[in-house]
C-alpha positions in Angstrom: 108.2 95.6 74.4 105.7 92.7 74.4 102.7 92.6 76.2 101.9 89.9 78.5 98.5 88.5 80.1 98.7 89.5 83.8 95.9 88.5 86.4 96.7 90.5 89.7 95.0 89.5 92.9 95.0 92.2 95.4 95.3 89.7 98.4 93.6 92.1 101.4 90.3 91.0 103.0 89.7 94.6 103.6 87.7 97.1 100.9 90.2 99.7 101.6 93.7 99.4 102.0 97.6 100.2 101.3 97.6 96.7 99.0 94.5 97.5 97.0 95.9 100.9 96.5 99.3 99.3 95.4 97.4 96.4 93.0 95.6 99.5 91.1 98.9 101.4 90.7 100.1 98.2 89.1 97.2 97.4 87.4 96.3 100.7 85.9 100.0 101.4 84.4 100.5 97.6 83.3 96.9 98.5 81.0 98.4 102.1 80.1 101.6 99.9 78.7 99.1 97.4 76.6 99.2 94.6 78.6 95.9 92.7 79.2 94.9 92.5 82.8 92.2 90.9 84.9 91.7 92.0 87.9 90.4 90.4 91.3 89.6 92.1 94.9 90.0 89.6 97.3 87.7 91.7 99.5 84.6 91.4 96.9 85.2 87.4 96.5 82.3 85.6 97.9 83.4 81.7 98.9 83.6 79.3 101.8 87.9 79.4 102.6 87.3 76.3 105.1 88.0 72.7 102.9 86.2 71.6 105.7 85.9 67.4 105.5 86.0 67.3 101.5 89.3 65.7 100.0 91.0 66.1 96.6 88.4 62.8 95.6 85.7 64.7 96.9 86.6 68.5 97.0 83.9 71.3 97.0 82.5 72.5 94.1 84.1 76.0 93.4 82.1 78.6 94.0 82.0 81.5 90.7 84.2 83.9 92.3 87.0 81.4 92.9 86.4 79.6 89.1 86.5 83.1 87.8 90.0 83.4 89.9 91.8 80.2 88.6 90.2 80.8 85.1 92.4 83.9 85.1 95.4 82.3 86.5 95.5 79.0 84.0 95.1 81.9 81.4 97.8 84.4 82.9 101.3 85.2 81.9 102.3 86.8 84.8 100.8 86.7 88.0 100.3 89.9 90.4 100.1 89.0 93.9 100.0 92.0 96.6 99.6 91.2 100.2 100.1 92.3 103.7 102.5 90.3 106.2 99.9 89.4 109.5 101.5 86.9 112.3 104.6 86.2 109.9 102.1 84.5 107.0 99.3 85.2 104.5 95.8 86.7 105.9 93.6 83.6 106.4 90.9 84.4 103.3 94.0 84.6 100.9 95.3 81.3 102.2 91.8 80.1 101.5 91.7 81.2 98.0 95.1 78.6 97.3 93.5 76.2 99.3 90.4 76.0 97.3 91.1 77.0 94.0 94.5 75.5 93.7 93.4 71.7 92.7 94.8 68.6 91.5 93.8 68.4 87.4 94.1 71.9 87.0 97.1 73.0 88.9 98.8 69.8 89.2 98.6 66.2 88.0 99.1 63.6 90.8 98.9 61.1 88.3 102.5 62.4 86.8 104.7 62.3 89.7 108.5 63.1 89.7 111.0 60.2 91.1 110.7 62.3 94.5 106.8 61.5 94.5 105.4 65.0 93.6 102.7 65.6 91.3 104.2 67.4 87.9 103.1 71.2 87.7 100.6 72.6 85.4 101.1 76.1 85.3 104.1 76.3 83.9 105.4 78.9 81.8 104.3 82.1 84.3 106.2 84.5 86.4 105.0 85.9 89.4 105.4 89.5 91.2 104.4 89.7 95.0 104.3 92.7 96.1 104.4 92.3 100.5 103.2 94.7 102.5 104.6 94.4 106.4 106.0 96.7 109.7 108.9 94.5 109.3 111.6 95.7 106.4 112.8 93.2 104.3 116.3 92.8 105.8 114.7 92.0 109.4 112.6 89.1 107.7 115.9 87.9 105.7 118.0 87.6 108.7 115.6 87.1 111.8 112.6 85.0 110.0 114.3 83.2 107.1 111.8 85.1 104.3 109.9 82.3 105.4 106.2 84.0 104.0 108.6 84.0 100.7 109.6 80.4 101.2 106.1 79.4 101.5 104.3 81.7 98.0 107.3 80.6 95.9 108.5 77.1 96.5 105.1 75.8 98.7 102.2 77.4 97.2 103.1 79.3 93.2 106.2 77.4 92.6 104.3 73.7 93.3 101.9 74.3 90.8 104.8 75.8 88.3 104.5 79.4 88.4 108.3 80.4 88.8 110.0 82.7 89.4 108.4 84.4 91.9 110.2 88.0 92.2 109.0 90.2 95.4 109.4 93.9 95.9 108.7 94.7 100.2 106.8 98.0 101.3 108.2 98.7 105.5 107.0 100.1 107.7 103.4 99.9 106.3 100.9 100.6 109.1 100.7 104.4 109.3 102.8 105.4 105.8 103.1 109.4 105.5 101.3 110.4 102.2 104.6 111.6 100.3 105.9 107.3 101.1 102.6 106.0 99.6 103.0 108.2 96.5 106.2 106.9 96.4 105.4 103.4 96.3 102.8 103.5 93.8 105.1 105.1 91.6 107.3 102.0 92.1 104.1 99.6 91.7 103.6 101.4 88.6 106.8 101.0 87.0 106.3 97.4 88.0 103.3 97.9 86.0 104.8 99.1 82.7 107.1 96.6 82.3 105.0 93.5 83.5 107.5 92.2 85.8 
């Protein structure tokens, strides 16, 4: 097997949780198997999430935790993405981190459009894992929500700026998981892990 460059992004504002736990699992087995990995805690990134009035002619300076972020993902194979599901979507600092970070020049060229008008990708070439964390099981969010949070990370967000496919394995229920559950996922993230995928 060949080893890929994998950034993951544990995608949790909080310092402990079910995802970070998950996003080690992966990362520690995927660096077991050889791969090189970077590794980023959404909970220790320090940045302003709000674009506030700037524009992509005048957007913020990034701040080093979010450079240090898309560094990793313009060098990346394979990108790791674990989250939790809150009010259907992303939590809002993780929606921050695409909003800042993901910029026209780096991620995608609005000066090469397609015939549709949309700026030409420029991160193509990677594949992406989300791993989603959520109370509602991944059949309920196929048949009564459309997989919309899917809809949005791979065709609105990682699929704009070319990362594709975007695979996704669901952990439900995941708000009070007994011990013998968690174990079981992580031996699943792990797995994941080994075979960068």
């Amino acid at each position: 097997m060949s080893t890929r460059k994998i950034i993951i992004l544990n995608g949790h504002p909080g310092k402990e949780s079910l995802n970070k736990t998950l996003a080690e699992a992966y990362r520690d087995a995927a660096k077991g198997a050889g791969h090189d990995v970077r590794y980023h805690d959404l909970s220790a990134m320090e940045f302003d999430m709000d674009y506030g009035i700037g524009g992509y002619h005048n957007y913020k300076p990034l701040e080093p935790d979010l450079e240090a972020f898309l560094t990793d993902l313009e060098w990346a194979e394979h990108v790791v993405l674990t989250t939790p599901l809150w009010w259907g979507a992303l939590p809002a600092k993780l929606k921050g981190v695409f909003d800042r970070a993901l910029l026209p020049g780096r991620t995608f060229d609005t000066r090469n459009t397609s015939m549709l008008g949309l700026p030409a990708p420029m991160l193509t070439g990677k594949t992406a894992r989300v791993l989603l964390t959520s109370d509602t099981p991944a059949v309920f969010l196929r048949l009564f929500y459309s997989n919309a949070v899917k809809k949005i990370l791979s065709r609105q967000i990682l699929g704009f700026v070319g990362v594709r496919p975007t695979r996704f394995t669901s952990f439900a229920p995941a708000s009070h998981p007994v011990a013998s559950t968690v174990a079981a996922w992580c031996q699943k993230a792990s797995r994941l892990g080994e075979r960068a995928a």
